[in-house]
N, C-alpha and C positions, 0 to 999 in steps of 0.2 A: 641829812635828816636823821634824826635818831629813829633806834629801832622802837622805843615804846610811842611815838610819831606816828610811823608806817603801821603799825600795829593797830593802833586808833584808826585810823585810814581805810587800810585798808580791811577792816573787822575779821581776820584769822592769822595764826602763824605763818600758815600755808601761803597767805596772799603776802604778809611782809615780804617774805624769803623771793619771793619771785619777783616782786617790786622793788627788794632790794638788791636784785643782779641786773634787772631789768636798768634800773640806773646806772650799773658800774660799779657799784659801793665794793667794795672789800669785806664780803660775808664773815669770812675767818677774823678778821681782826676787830668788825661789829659785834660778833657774838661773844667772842671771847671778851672785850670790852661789858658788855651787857651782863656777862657773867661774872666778871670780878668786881662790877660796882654790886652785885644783889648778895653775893656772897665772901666773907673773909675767909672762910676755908679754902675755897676756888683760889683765892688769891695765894693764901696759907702752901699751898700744895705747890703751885707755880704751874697750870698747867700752862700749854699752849693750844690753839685752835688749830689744828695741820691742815681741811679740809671739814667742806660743808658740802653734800651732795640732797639729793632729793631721796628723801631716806637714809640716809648716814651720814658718817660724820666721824672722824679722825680725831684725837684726841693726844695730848703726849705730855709728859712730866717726869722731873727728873727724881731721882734717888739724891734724900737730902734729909737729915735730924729732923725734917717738920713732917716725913712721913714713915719713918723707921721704929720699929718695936724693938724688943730687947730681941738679941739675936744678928742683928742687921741686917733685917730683911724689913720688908715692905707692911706693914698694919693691915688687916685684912679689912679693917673697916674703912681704909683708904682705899681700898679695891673697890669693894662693894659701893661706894663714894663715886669714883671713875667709870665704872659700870653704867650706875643709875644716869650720872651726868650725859655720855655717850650716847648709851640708846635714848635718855629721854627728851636730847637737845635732836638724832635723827627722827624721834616722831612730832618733835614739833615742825621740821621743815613738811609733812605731810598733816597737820592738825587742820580742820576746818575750822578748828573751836578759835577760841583768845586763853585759854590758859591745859595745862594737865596736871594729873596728880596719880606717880606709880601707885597701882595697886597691889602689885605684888612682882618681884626678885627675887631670883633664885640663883648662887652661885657657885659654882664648882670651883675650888682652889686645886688647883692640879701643881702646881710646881712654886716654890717660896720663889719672892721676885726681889733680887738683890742686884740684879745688875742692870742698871739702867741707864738710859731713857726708857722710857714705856711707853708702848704705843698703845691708846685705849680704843677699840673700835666698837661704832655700835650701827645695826643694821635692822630695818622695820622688814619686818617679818609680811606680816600682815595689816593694815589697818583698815575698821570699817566704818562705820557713822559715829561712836562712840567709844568705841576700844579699840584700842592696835597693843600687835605683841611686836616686841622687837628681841634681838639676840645682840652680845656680848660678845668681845674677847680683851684680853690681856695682854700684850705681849712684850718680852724683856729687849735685850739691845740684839740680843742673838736672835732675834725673830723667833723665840721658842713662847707659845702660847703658855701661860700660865695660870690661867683663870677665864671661866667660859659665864656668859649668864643667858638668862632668858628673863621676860619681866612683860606684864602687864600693864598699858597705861590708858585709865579714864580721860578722855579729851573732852573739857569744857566746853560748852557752846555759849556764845552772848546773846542775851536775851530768850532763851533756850524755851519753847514753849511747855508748862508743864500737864497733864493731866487734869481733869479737876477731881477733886478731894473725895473719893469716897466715903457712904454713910459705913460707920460701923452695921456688923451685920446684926439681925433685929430692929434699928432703930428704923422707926414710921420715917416715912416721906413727909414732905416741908405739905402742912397744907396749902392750898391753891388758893388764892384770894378772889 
């Protein structure tokens, strides 16, 4: 069963991910499937899906002309790329919601990353009804960290109930019939 299936289904990330272990599926090779049909960059980069946990998630990609800057190192917008994907595929296996969207990434480039495979890790920090923070890391073939993130993400809810609409202030009340 596909994951945009389960997802329908089951109405949150959180619940695909456990109904899709619950079956037996092959998590890592659904998501990473799921990811390279939404995305040609994903595809573009070549990552691979190493592991899916309940809150993180493994990530890896090789050093190749579709991700290198002049210099021969790694594009930092490939990182920051890697990063967002990482932590924000570990906060969808903990999402109550049906979709997220980063609100904010922060990354520390500590070391130019030229030798690889790369291992991209990303780890839910926290998550609460509507916001989880997760953290990042980078790392080359040498296990030497190269770049660190932290990052923000909004979790969409379906059907989400909202507020009703406040009067501007000054305007009179609706009269009464």
């Amino acid at each position: 069963m596909s994951f945009d299936r389960l997802l329908e289904q089951t109405g949150s990330f959180k619940g695909l991910f456990a109904a899709a272990r619950q079956a037996g599926a092959d998590v890592e090779a659904e998501v990473e499937k799921a990811m390279a049909r939404d995305s040609e960059l994903f595809r573009a980069v070549g990552y691979k899906v190493v592991k899916v946990g309940d809150g993180s998630v493994e990530l890896r990609f090789p050093f190749s002309g579709a991700v290198a800057r002049r210099g021969g190192i790694v594009h930092g917008g490939i990182v920051m790329y890697s990063l967002d994907n990482a932590c924000g595929i570990a906060v969808m296996t903990v999402n109550p919601g049906t979709d997220q969207l980063t609100m904010e990434l922060k990354v520390n480039f500590l070391e130019p990353l030229s030798k690889g495979p790369f291992d991209v890790l990303g780890r839910v920090v926290r998550a609460g009804g509507r916001v989880a923070t997760a953290e990042g890391e980078v790392r080359d073939a040498r296990g030497k960290v190269c770049a660190k993130s932290l990052g923000t993400w909004y979790m969409v809810r379906k059907n989400a109930q909202r507020p009703p609409a406040r009067r501007p202030r000054g305007t009179p009340a609706s009269p009464r019939p």
